[in-house]
N, C-alpha and C positions, 0 to 999 in steps of 0.2 A: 501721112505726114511727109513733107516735100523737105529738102535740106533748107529750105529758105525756110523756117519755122523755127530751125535750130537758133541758139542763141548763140554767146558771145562762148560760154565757159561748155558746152558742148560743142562746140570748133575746134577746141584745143589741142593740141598735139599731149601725147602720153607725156613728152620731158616738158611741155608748158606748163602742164597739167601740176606735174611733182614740183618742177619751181613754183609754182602759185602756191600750193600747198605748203610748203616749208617755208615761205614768207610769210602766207597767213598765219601761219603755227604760230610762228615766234612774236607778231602784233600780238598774238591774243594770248601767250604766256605771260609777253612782257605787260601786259595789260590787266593782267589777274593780279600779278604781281605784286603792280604798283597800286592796283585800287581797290583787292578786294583782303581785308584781314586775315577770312577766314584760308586762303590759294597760299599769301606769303606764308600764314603757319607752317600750313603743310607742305611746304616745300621746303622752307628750311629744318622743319623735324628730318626731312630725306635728304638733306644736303645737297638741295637743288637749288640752279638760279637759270634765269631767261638766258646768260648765256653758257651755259650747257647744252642748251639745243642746237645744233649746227649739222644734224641729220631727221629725216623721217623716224628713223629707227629710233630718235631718241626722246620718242615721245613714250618710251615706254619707262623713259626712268621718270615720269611722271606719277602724280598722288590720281587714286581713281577717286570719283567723284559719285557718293550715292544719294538715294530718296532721302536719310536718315539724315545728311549731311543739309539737305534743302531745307530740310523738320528744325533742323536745330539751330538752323540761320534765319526761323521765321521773322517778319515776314519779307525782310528786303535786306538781306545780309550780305546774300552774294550778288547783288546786283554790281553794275561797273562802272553805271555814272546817275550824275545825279538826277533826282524825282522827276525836276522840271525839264529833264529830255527824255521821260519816259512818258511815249503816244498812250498804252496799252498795257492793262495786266491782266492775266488767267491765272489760275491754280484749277487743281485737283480736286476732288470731291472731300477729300481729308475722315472719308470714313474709317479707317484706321487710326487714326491720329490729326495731327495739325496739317490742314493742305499745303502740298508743295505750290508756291508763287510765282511765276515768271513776268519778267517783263520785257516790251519792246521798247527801240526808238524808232522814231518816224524811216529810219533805214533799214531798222530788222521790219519791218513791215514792206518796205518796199522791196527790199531781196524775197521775202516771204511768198507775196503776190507772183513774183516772178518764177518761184519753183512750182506753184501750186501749176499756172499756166504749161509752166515744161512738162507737170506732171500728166495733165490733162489733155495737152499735145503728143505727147505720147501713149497714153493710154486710149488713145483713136478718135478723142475730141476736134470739134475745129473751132475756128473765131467765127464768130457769130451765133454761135449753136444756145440754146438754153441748158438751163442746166435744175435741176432739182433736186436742192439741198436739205436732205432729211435727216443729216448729223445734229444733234442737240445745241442747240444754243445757250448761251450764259456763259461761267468761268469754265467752263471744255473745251479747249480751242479747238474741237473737231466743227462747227458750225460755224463760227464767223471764220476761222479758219481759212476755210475753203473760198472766200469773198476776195482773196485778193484776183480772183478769174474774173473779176467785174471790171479791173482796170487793163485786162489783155486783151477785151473782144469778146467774152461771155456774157449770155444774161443770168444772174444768179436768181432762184425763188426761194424765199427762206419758211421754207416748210417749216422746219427742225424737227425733231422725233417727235410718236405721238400725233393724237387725232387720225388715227389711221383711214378711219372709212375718208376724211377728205385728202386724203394723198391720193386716196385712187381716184376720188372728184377730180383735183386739179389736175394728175397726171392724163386723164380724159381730157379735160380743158383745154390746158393749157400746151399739152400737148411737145412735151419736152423732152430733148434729145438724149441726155445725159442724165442720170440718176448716180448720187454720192448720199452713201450709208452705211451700217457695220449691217458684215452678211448677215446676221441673225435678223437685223430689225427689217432687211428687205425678205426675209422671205415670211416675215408676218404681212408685209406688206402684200406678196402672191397671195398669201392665204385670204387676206380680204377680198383678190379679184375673184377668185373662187365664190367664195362668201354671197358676191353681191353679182354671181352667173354671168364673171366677164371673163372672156379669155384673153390671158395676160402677153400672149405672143400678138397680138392687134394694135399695141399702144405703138407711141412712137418713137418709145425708149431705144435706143443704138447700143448704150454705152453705159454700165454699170462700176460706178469707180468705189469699191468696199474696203475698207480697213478696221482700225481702231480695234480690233481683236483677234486672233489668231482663226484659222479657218482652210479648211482640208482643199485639195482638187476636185476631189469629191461633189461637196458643195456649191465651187464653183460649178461645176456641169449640172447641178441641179437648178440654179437660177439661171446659168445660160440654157439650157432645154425649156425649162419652163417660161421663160420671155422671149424668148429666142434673141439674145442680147448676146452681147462679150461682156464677160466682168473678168476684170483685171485689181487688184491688190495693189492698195496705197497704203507705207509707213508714214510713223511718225509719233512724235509725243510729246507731250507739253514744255518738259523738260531740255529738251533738246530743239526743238523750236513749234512742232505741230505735226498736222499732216504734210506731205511733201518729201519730208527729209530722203524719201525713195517712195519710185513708183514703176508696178511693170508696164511692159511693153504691150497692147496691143496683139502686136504680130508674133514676137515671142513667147509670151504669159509664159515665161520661165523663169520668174522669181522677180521681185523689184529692183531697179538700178539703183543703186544710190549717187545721190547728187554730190559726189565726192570733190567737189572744186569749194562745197559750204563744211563737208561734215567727213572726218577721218575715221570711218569705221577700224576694228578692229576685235578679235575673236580670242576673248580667256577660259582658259579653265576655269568653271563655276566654284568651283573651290579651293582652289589655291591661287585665281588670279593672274596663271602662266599667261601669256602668250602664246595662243596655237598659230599654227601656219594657216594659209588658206585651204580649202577644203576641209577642215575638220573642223566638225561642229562643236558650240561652247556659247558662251553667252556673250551676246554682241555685245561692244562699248561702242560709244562715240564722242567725239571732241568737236567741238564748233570753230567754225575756221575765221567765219564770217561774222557773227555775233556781237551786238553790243552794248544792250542793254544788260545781258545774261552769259557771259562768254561761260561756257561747260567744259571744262578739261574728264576728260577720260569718266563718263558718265556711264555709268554700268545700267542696263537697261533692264536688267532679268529675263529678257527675250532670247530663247535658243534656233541659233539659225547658224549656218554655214556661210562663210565668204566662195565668191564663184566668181569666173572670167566674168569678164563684160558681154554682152552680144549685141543688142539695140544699141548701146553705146560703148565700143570696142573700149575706150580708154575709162570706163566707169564700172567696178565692180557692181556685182549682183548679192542680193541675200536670196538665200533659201528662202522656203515656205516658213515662216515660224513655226515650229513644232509644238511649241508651248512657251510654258514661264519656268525660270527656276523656281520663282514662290508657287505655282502650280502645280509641284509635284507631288501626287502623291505614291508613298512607298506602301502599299499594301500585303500585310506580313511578308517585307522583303523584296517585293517586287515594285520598281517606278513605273509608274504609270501616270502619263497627261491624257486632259479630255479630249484632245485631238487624235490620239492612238484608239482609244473606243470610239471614235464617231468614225474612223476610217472601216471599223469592223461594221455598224452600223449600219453602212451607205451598202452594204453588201445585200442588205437582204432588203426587198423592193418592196414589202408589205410593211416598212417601217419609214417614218415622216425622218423629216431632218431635226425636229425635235426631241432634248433628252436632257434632262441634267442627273451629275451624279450625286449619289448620298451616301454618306461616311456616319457610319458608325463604331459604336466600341459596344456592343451586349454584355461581354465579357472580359476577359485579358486579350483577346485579339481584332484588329482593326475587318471591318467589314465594308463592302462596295454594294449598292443596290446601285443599277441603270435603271431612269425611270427613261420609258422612250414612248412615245405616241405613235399609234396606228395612224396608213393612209386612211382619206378618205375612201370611204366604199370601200374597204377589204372588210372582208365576211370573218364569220365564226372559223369554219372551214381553215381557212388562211395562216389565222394564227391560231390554232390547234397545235401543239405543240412547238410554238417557235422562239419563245422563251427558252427551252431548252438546248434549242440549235442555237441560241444565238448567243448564252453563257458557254459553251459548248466551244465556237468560233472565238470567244475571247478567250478562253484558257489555251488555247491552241496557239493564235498570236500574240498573244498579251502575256502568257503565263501567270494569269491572275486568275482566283474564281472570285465569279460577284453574281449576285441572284438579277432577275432582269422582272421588272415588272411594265408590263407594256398597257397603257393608258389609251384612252376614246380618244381621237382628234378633240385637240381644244382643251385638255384638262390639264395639259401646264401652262405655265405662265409664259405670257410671251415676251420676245424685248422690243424696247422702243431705243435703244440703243446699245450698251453692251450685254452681253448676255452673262448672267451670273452661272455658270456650270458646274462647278460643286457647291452643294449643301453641307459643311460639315455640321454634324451633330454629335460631337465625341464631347464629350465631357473636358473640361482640360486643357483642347487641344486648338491652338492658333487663336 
């Protein structure tokens, strides 16, 4: 990527940067304010008004904004203008309850387009390049999502998840540069080049752009060795606009930048809400700067990750690796535990696939962990002869959790065509 790629809001000088942001801040306060019911409540429960903002810092004396909040405003509560200038709507799967709604106007679409592009330029794509879109299509804006790279000089293919043997058809085919999907559903996608005795370092894949779920180092060096590709980590979620909202670098792959000239990150204590400083981890928030079908004040995300300098874009902070979810966690007799901390145990021992999800039980009065994990292809009897032991063994060691490990044939879990479900609970009761 040349600086002639760069756009208008990555030129910016660090004090452009902070005045543009404190401008946007207070349009989209004063803009909640005045149009949306449910923002004026909660601001004057807190003895808040648009003009009390008159720093960055004081965007903390702002109301957070959750899932539950979106739930109870179904289905166009918080929206900020009217019907007839919303282009676009998504929601949620609402398998928990009522799906969360979002909508565009024909300008959050076209800002949209334009972060997905930055993203994509940065993540070591070029204009011209094809691209193949295997994120799901429908109300998940991780598929059409991804489409506004058709008005920057991509060709987009609209795969979506799913149909596996013909991904690897058209990836043959079609012969495309870029592949966008959550890591779990590309490495089913390996498993089928496998499958049908292709080797998947031969395609003409360059550029693997994965998100929409949390997902280790690890893993990445298992789809980059095995394609022999770069894949690099794109944020983003519905609520807050899609994919884009952050994407790493390329040449970095040291965490995603956030496109901080649209969206004000910011890092709380998961339960009590503080305010941490940069570097300590806590659950991201973000606020939309630029929004306006949907403007988001201080949106709790439940994603744990760390605020970091900028590098690929000095004046653009970085997140960490997400670690996991706050709703993710599970405390087994005492001890926290996310699926990302066992799959990093996991990636340790090479007779074991990148597949596993976890199962939660209660037999008795106390919570119980079974790892179900799948054997590589071709590893023998021999191999794994006691390796369930070494490998509950390695988790009690790093994890300080015991959990029984039942390790499975290639192929006997279920695989994802998009996000991956990682625990099973089965407790009676519980969630």
């Amino acid at each position: 990527m040349t600086e002639t790629d760069l756009d208008a809001g990555e030129r910016m000088s660090l004090d452009e940067l902070r005045s543009d942001q404190l401008k946007n801040l207070k349009t989209t306060v004063t803009s909640v304010y005045e149009r949306v019911p449910f923002y004026r409540k909660a601001f004057d429960d807190l003895g808040v008004t648009p003009a009390d903002i008159t720093s960055l810092d004081d965007i903390a004396k702002l109301p957070f904004t959750t899932k539950q909040d979106l739930r109870d405003n179904y289905p166009f509560g918080l929206f900020a203008v009217p019907q007839e200038q919303v282009a676009r709507i998504h929601a949620s799967s609402g398998t928990t309850g009522l799906p969360t709604v979002v909508g565009y106007t024909m300008g959050d679409l076209d800002r949209w387009g334009s972060l997905i592009a930055r993203s994509i330029l940065g993540a070591g794509g070029k204009r011209g390049q094809m691209m193949h879109n295997a994120y799901g299509y429908g109300l998940f804006t991780g598929g059409l999502g991804v489409h506004g790279a058709e008005r920057h000089g991509f060709t987009v293919v609209p795969i979506s998840g799913g149909q596996t043997p013909r991904q690897v058809q058209l990836i043959q085919d079609f012969k495309p540069d870029i592949i966008t999907a959550t890591p779990t559903y590309l490495l089913t996608i390996l498993d089928e080049f496998h499958k049908q005795g292709i080797d998947p370092t031969t395609t003409s894949l360059k550029t693997a752009i994965c998100g929409a779920e949390p997902w280790t180092d690890e893993m990445r060096k298992e789809i980059e060795n095995s394609f022999n590709i770069d894949a690099v980590d794109i944020y983003g979620l519905s609520e807050v606009m899609g994919p884009g909202v952050a994407c790493e670098s390329a040449v970095t792959k040291d965490g995603p930048t956030i496109w901080e000239d649209h969206f004000y990150p910011e890092i709380v204590d998961p339960f009590t809400g503080e305010v941490l400083p940069d570097g300590e981890e806590g659950e991201l928030v973000f606020t939309s700067l630029t929004k306006e079908a949907l403007p988001i004040i201080r949106y709790r995300t439940h994603d744990l990750a760390t605020l970091l300098p900028g590098t690929a874009r000095p004046n653009f902070r970085r997140i960490s690796r997400i670690t996991g979810r706050s709703d993710d966690l599970m405390i087994i007799r005492g001890v926290n535990v996310y699926p990302a901390n066992v799959e990093t145990v996991l990636f340790e021992f090479a007779p074991l696939s990148p597949h596993f999800q976890l199962i939660l039980t209660r037999p008795g009065r106390m919570d119980e962990m079974t790892v179900e994990v799948e054997a590589r292809e071709g590893v023998g009897a021999v191999e794994l002869d006691g390796l369930d032991k070494l490998v509950a063994a390695r988790i009690k060691e790093r994890l300080g959790v015991s959990c029984a490990i039942d390790i499975k044939m290639p192929g006997d879990l279920p695989r994802s065509v998009g996000k991956m479900k990682r625990i099973i609970d089965r407790r009676e009761g519980v969630r």
